[in-house]
N, CA, C and O atoms as a Maestro MAE file, in Angstrom:
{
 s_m_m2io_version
 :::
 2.0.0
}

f_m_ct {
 s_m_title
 :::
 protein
 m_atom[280] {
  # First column is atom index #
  i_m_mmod_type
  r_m_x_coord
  r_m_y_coord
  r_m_z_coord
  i_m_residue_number
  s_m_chain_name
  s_m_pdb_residue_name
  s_m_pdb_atom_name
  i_m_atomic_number
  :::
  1 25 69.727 187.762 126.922 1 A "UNK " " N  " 7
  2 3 68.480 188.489 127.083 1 A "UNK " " CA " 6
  3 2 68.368 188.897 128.555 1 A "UNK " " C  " 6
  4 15 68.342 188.041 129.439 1 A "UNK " " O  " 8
  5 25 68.303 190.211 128.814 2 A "UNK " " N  " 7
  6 3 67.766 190.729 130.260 2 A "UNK " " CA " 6
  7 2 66.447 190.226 130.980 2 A "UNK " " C  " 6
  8 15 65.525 189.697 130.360 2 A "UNK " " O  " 8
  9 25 66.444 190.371 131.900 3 A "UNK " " N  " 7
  10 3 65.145 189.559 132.775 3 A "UNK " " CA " 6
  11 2 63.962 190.354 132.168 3 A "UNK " " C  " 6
  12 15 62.970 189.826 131.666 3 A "UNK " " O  " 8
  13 25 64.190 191.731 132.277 4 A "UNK " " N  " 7
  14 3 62.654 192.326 131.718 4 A "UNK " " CA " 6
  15 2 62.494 192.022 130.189 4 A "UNK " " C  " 6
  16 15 61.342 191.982 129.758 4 A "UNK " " O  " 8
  17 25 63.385 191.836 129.452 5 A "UNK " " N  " 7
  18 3 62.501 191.161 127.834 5 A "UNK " " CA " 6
  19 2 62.691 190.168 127.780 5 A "UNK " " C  " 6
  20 15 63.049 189.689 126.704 5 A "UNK " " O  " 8
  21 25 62.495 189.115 129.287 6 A "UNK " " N  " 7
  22 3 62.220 187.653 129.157 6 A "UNK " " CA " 6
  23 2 60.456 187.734 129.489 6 A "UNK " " C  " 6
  24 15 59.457 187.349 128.882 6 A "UNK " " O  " 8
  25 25 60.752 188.584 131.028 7 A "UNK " " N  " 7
  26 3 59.170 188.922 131.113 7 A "UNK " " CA " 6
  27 2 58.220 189.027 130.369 7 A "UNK " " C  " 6
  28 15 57.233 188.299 130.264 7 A "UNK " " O  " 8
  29 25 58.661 190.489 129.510 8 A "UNK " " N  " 7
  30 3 57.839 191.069 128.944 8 A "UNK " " CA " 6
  31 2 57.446 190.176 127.419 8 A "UNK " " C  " 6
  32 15 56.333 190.280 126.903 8 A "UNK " " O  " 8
  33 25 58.539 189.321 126.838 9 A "UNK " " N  " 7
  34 3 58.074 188.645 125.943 9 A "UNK " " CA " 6
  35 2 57.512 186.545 126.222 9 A "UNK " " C  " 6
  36 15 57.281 185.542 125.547 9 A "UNK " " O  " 8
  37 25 57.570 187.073 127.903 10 A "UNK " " N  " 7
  38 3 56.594 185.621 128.099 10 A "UNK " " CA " 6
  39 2 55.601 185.054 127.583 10 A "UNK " " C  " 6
  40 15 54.979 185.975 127.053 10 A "UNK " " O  " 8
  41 25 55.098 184.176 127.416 11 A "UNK " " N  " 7
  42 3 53.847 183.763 127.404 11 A "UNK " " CA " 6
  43 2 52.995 182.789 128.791 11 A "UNK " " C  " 6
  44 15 51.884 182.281 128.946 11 A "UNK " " O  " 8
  45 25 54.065 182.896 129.474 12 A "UNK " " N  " 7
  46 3 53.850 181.713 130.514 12 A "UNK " " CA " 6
  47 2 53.233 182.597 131.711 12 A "UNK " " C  " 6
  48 15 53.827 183.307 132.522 12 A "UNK " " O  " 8
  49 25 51.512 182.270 131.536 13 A "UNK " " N  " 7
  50 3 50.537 183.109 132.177 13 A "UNK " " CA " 6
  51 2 50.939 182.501 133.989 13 A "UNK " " C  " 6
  52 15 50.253 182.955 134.905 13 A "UNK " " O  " 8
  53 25 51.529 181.974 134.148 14 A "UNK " " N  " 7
  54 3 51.970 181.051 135.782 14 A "UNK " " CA " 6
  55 2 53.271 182.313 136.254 14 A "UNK " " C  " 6
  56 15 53.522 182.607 137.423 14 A "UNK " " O  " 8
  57 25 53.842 182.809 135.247 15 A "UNK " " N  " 7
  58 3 55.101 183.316 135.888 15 A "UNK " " CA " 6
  59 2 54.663 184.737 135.416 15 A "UNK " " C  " 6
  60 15 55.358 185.651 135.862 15 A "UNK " " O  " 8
  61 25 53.950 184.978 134.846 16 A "UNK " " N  " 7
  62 3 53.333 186.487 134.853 16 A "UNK " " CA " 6
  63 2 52.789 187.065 136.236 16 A "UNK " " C  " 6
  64 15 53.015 188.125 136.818 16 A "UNK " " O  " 8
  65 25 51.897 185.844 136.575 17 A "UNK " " N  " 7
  66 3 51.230 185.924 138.140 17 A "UNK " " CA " 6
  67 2 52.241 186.049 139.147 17 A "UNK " " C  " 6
  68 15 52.190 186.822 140.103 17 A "UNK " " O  " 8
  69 25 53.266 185.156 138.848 18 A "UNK " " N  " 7
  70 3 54.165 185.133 139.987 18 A "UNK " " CA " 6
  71 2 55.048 186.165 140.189 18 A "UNK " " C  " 6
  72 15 55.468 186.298 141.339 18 A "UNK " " O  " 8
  73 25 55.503 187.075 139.181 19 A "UNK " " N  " 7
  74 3 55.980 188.206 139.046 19 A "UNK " " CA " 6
  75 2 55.048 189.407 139.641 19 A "UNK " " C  " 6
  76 15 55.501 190.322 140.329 19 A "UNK " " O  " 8
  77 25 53.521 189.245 139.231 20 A "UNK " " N  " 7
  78 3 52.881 190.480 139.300 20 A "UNK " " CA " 6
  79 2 52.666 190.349 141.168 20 A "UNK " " C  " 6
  80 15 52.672 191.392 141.823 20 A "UNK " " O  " 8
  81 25 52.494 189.042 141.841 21 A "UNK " " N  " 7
  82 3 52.383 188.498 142.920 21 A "UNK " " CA " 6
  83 2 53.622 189.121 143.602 21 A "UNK " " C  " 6
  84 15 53.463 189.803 144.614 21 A "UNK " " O  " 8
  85 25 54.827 188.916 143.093 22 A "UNK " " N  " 7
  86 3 56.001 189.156 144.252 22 A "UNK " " CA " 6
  87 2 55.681 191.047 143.976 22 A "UNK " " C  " 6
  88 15 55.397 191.953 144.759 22 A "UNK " " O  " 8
  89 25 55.779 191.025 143.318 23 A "UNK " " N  " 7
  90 3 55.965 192.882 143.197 23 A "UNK " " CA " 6
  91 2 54.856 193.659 144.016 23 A "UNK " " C  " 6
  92 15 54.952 194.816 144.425 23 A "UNK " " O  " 8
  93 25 53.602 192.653 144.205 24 A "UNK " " N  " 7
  94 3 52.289 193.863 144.377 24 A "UNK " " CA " 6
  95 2 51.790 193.224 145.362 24 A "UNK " " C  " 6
  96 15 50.630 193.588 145.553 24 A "UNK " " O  " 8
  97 25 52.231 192.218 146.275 25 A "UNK " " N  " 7
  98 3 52.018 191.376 147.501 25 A "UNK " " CA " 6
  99 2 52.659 191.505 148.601 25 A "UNK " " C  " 6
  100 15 52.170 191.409 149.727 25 A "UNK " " O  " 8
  101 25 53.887 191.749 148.303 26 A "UNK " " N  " 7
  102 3 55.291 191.846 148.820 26 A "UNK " " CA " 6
  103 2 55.162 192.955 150.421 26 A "UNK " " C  " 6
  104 15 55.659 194.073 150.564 26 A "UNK " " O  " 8
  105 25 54.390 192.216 151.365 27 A "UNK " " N  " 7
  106 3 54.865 193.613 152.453 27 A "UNK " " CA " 6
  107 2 56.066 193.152 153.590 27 A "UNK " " C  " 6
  108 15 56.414 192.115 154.154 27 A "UNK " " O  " 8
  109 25 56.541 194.839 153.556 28 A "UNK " " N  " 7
  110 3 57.659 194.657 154.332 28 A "UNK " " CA " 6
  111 2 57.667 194.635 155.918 28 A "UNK " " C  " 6
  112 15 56.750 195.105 156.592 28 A "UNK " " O  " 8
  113 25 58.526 194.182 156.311 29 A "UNK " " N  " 7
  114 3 58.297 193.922 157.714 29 A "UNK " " CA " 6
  115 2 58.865 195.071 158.427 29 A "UNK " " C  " 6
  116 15 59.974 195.595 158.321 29 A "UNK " " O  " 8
  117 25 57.569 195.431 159.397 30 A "UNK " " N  " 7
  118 3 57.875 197.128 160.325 30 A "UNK " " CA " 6
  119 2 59.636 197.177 160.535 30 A "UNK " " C  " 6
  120 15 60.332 197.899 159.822 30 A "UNK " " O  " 8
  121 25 60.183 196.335 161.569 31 A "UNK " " N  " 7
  122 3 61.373 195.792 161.901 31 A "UNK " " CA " 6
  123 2 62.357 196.099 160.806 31 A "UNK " " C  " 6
  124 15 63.507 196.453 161.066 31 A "UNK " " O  " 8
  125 25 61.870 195.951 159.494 32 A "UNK " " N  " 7
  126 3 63.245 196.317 158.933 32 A "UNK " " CA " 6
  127 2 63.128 197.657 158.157 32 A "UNK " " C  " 6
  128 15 63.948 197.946 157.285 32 A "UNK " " O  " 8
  129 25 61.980 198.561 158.529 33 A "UNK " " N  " 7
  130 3 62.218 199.987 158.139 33 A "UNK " " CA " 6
  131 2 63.040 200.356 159.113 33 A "UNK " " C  " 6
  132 15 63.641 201.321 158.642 33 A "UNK " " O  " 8
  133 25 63.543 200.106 160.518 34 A "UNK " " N  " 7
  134 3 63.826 200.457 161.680 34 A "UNK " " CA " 6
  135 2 65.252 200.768 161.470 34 A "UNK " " C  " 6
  136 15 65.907 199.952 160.820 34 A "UNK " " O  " 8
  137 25 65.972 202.086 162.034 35 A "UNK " " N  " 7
  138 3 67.430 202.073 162.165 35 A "UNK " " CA " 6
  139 2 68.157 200.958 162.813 35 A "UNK " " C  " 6
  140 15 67.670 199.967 163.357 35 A "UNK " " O  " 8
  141 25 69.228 201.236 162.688 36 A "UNK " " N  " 7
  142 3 69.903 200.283 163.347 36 A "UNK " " CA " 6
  143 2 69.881 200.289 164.897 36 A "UNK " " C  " 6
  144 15 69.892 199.325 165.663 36 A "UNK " " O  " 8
  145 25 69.847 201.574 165.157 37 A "UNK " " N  " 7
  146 3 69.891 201.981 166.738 37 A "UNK " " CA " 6
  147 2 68.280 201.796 167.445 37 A "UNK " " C  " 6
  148 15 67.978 201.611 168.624 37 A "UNK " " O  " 8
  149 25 67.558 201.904 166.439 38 A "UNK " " N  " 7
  150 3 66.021 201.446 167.083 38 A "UNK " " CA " 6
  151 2 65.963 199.545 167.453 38 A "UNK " " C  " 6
  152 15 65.655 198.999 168.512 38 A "UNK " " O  " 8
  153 25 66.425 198.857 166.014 39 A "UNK " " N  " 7
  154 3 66.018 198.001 165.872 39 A "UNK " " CA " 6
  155 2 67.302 197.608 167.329 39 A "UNK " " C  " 6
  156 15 66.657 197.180 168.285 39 A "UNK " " O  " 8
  157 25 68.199 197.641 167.515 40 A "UNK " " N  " 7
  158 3 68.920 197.047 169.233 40 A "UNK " " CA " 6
  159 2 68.440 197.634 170.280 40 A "UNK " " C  " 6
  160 15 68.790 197.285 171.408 40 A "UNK " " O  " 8
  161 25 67.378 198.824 170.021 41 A "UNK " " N  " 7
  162 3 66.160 199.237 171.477 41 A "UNK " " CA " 6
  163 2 65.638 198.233 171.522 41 A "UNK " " C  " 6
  164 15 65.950 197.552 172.499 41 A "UNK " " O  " 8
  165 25 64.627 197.633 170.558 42 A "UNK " " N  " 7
  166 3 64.093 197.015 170.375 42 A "UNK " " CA " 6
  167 2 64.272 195.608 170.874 42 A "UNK " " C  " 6
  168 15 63.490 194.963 171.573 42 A "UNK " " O  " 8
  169 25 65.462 195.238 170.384 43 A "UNK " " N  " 7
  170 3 66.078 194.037 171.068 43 A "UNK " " CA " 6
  171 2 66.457 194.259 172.159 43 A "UNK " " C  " 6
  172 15 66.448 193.140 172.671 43 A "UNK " " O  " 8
  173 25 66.735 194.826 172.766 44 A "UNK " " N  " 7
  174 3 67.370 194.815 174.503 44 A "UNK " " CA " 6
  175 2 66.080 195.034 174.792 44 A "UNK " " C  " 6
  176 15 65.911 194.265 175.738 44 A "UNK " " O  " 8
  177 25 64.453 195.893 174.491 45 A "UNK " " N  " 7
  178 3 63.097 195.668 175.203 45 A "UNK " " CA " 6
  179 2 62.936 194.502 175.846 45 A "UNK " " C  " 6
  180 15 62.826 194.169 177.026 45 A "UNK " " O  " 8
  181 25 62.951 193.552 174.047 46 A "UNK " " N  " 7
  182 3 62.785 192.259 174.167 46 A "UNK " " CA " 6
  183 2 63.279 191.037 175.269 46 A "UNK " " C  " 6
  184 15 62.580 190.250 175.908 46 A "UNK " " O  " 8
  185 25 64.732 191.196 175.232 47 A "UNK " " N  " 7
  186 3 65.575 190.803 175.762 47 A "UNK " " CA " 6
  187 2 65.179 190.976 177.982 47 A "UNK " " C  " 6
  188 15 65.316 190.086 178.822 47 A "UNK " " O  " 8
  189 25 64.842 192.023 178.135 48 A "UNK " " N  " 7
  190 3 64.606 192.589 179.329 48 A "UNK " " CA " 6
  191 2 62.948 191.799 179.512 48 A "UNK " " C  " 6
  192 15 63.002 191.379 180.668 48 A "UNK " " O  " 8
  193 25 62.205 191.591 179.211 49 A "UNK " " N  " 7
  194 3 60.968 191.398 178.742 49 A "UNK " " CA " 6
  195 2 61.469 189.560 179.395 49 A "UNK " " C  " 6
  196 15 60.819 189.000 180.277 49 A "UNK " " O  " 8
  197 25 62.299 189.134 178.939 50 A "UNK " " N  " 7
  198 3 62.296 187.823 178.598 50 A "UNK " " CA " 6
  199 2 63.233 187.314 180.020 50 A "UNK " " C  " 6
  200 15 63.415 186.155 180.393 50 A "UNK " " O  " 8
  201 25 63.714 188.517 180.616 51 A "UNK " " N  " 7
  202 3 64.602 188.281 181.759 51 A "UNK " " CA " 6
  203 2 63.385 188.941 182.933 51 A "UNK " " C  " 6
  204 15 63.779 189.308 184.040 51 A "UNK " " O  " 8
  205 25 62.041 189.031 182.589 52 A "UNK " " N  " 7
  206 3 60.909 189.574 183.696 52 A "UNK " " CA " 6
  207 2 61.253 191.080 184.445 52 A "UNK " " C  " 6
  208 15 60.889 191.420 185.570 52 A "UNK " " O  " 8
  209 25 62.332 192.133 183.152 53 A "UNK " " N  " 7
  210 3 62.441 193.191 184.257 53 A "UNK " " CA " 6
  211 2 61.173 193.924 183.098 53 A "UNK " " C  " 6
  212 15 61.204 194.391 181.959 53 A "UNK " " O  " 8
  213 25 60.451 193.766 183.822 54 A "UNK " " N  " 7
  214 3 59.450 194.787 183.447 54 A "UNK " " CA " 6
  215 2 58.361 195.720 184.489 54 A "UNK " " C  " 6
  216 15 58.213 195.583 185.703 54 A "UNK " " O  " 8
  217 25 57.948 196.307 183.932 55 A "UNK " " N  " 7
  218 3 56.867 197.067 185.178 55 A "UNK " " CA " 6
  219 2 55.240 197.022 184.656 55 A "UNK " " C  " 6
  220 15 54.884 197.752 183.731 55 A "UNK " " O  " 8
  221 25 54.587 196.388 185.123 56 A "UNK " " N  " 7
  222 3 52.971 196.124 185.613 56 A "UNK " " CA " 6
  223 2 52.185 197.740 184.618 56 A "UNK " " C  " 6
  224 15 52.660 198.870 184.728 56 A "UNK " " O  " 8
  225 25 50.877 197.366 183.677 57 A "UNK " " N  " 7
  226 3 50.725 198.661 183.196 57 A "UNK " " CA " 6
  227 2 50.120 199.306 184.136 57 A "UNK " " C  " 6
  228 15 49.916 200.512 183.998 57 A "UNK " " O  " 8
  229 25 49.727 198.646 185.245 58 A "UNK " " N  " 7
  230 3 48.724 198.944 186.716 58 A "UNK " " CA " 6
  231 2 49.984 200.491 187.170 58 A "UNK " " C  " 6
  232 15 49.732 201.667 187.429 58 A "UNK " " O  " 8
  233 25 51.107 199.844 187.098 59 A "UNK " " N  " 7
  234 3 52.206 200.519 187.801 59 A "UNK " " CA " 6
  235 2 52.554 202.457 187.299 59 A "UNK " " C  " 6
  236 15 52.778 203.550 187.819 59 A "UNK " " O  " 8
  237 25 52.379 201.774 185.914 60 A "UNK " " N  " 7
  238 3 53.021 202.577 184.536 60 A "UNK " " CA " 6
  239 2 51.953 203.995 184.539 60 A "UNK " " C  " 6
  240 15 52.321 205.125 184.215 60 A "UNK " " O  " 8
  241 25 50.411 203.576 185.034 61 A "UNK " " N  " 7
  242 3 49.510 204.566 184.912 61 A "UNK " " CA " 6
  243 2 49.406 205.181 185.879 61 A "UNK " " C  " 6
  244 15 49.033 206.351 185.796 61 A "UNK " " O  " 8
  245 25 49.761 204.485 187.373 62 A "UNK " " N  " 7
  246 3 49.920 204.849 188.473 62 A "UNK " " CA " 6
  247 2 51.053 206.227 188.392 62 A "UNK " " C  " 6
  248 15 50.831 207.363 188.811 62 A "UNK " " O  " 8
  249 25 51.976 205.856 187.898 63 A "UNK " " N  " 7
  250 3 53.414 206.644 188.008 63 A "UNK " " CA " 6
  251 2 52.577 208.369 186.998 63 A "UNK " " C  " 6
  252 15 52.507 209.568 187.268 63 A "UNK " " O  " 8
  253 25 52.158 207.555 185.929 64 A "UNK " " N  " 7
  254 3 51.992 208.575 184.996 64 A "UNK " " CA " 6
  255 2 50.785 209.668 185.360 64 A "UNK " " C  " 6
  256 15 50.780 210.835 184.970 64 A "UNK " " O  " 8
  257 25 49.927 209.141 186.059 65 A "UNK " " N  " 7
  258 3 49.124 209.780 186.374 65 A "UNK " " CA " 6
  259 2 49.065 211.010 187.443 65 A "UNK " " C  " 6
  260 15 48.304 211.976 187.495 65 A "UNK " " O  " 8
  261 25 50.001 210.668 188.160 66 A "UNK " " N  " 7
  262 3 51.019 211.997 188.851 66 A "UNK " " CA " 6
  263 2 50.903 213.588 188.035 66 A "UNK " " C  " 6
  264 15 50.864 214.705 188.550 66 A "UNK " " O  " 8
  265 25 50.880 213.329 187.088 67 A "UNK " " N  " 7
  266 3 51.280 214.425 186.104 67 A "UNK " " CA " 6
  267 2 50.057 214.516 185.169 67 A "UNK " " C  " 6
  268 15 50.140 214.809 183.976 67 A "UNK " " O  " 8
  269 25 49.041 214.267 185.753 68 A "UNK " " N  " 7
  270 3 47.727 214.456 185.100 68 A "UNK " " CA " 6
  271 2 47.530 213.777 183.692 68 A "UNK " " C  " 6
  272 15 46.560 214.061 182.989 68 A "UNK " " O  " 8
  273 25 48.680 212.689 183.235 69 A "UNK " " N  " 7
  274 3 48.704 211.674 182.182 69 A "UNK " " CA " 6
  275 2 47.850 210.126 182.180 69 A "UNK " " C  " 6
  276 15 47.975 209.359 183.135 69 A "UNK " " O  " 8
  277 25 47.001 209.800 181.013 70 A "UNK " " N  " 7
  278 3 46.829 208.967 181.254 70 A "UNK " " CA " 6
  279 2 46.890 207.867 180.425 70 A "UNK " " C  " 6
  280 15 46.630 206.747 180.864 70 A "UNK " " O  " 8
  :::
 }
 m_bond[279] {
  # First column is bond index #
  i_m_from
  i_m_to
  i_m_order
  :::
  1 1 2 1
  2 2 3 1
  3 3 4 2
  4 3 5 1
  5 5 6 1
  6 6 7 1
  7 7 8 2
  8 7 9 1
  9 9 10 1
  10 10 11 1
  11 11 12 2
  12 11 13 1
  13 13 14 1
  14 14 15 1
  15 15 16 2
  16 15 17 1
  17 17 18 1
  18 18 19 1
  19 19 20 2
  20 19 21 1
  21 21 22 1
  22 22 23 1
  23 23 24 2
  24 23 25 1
  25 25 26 1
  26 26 27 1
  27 27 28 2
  28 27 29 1
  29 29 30 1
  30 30 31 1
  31 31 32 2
  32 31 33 1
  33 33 34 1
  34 34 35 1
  35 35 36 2
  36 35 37 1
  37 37 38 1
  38 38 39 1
  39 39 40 2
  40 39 41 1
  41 41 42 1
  42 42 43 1
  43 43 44 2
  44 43 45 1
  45 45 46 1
  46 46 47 1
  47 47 48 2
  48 47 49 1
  49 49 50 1
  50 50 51 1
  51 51 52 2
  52 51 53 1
  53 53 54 1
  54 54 55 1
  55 55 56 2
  56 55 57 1
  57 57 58 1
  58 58 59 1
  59 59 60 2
  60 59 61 1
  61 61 62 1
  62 62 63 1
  63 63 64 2
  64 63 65 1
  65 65 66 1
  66 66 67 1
  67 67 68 2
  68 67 69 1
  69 69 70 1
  70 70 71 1
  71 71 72 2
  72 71 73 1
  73 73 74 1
  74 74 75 1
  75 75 76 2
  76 75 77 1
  77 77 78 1
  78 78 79 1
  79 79 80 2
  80 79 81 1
  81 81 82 1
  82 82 83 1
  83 83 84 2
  84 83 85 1
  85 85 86 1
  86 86 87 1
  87 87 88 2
  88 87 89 1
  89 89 90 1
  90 90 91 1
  91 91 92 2
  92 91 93 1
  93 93 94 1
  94 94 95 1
  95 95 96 2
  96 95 97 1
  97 97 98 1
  98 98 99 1
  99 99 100 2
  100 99 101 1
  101 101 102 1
  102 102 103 1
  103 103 104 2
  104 103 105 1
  105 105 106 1
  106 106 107 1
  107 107 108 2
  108 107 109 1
  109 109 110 1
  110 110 111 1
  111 111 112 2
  112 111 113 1
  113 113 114 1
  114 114 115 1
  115 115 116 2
  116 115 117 1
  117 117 118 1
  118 118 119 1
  119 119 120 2
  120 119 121 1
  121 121 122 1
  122 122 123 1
  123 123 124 2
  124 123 125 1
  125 125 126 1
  126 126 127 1
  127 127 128 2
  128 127 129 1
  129 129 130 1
  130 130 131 1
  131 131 132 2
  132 131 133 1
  133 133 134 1
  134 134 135 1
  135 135 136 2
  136 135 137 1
  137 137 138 1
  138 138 139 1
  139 139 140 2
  140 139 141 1
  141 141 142 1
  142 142 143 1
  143 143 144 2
  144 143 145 1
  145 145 146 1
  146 146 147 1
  147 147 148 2
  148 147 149 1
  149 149 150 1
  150 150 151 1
  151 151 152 2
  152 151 153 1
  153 153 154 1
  154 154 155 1
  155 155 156 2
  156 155 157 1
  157 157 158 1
  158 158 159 1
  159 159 160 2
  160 159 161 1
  161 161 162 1
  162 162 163 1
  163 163 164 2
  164 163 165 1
  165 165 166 1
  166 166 167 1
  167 167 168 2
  168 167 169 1
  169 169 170 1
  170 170 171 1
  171 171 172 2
  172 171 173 1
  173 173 174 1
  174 174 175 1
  175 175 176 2
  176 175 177 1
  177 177 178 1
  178 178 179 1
  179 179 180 2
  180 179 181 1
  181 181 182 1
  182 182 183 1
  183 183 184 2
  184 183 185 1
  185 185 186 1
  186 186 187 1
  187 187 188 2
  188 187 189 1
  189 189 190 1
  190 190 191 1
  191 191 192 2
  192 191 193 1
  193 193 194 1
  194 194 195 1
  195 195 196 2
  196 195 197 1
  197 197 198 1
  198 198 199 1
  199 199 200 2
  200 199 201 1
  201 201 202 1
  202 202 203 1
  203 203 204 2
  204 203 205 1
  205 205 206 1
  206 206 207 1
  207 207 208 2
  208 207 209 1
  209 209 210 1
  210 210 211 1
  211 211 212 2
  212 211 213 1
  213 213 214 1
  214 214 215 1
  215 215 216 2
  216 215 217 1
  217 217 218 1
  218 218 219 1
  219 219 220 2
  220 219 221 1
  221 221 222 1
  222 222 223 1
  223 223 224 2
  224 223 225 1
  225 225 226 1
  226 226 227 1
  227 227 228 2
  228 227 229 1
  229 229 230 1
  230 230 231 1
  231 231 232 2
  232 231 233 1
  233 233 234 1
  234 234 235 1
  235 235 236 2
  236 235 237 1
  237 237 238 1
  238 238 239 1
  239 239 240 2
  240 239 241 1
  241 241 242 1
  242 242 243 1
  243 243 244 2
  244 243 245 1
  245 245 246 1
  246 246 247 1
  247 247 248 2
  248 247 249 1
  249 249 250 1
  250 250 251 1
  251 251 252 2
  252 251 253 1
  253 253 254 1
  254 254 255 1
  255 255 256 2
  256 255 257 1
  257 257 258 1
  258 258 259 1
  259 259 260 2
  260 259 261 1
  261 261 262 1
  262 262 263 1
  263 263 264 2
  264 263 265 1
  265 265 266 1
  266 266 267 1
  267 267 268 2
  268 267 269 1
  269 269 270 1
  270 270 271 1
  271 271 272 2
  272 271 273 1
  273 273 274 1
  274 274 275 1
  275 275 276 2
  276 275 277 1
  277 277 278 1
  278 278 279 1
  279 279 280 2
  :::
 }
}
């Protein structure tokens, strides 16, 4: 017997829930819609982040604001 006419001829109201639960609960994590080439941006951000090369947002608005950005 295939999984869907085990389902569908269940009676076991616990694994109905748990079925209707994984299917309609189920969210995916941002991270793994991500390409491959985003998701190792992502990690080397991180990575840089964790080694303190970062820049101050004090800095970031300073720079940007040059250019009438804010």
């Amino acid at each position: 017997m295939n999984l869907l006419q085990a389902i569908i001829n269940t009676d076991d109201e616990g694994l109905i829930m748990d079925v209707k639960a994984l299917l309609f609960n189920r969210k995916t994590d941002w991270f793994d819609e991500l390409s491959a080439e985003q998701q190792q941006d992502v990690m080397e951000g991180i990575a840089e982040a964790d080694r303190g090369e970062t820049v101050p947002h004090a800095e970031v608005v300073k720079l940007f604001g040059k250019w009438g950005l804010k």
